[in-house]
N, C-alpha and C positions, 0 to 999 in steps of 0.2 A: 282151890287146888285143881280146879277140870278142866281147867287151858294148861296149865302144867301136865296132869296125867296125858293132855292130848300130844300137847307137844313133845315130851318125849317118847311115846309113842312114835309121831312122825321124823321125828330125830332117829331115834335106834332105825325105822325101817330103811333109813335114807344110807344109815351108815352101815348096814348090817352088821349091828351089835340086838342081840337077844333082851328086852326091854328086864325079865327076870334079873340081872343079872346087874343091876345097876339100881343102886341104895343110893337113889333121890335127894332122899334126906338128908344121908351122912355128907354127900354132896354140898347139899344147902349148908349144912348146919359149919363145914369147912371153909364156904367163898365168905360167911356170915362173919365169922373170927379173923377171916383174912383182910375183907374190908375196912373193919373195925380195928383190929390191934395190926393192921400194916398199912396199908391205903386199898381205895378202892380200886384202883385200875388191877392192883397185886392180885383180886381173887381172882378173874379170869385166868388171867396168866396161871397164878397158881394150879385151878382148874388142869390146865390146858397143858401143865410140866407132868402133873399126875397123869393124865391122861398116855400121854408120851411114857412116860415110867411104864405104867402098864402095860403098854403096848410094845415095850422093849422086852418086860418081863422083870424086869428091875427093880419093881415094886415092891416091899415088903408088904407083907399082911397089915401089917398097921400102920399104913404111910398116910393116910388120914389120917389118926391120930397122933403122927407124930406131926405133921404139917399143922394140926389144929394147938398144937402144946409150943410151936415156935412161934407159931402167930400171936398166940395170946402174952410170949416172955419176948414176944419183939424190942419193946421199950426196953425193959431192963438189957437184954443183950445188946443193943445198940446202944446203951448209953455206956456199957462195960466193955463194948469195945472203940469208943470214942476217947474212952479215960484211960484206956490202958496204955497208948502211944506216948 
């Protein structure tokens, strides 16, 4: 994890964002469910909508965990809205 800690490190200072202030891991553990129960290319992007959300202000408190509960009911949602037409 020391090229990680570094690298965000050198991330936040580039973007002036406050390294405190940014939960690594809830990160990970979000792009992890997204590649997995949606595809891989999804978790950047998804990353990257969060990101935007938050930066609009848009974000709920728990927009991680709601992005990480849609990820994981992808299948079943998308086969339930494939049958339902």
């Amino acid at each position: 994890m020391h090229v990680l800690n570094e690298w965000t490190a050198l991330a936040c200072e580039e973007l002036g964002i406050d390294p405190a202030r940014v939960d690594r891991d809830k990160i990970l553990d979000l792009t992890k469910e997204v590649a997995h129960g949606v595809a891989r290319p999804a978790a950047p992007l998804t990353a990257y909508l969060l990101g935007l959300a938050q930066g609009a202000g848009t974000a709920s408190d728990d927009a991680v965990e709601k992005l990480i509960t849609l990820a994981k009911n992808w299948g079943q949602a998308t086969s339930e809205t494939l049958t339902d037409s």
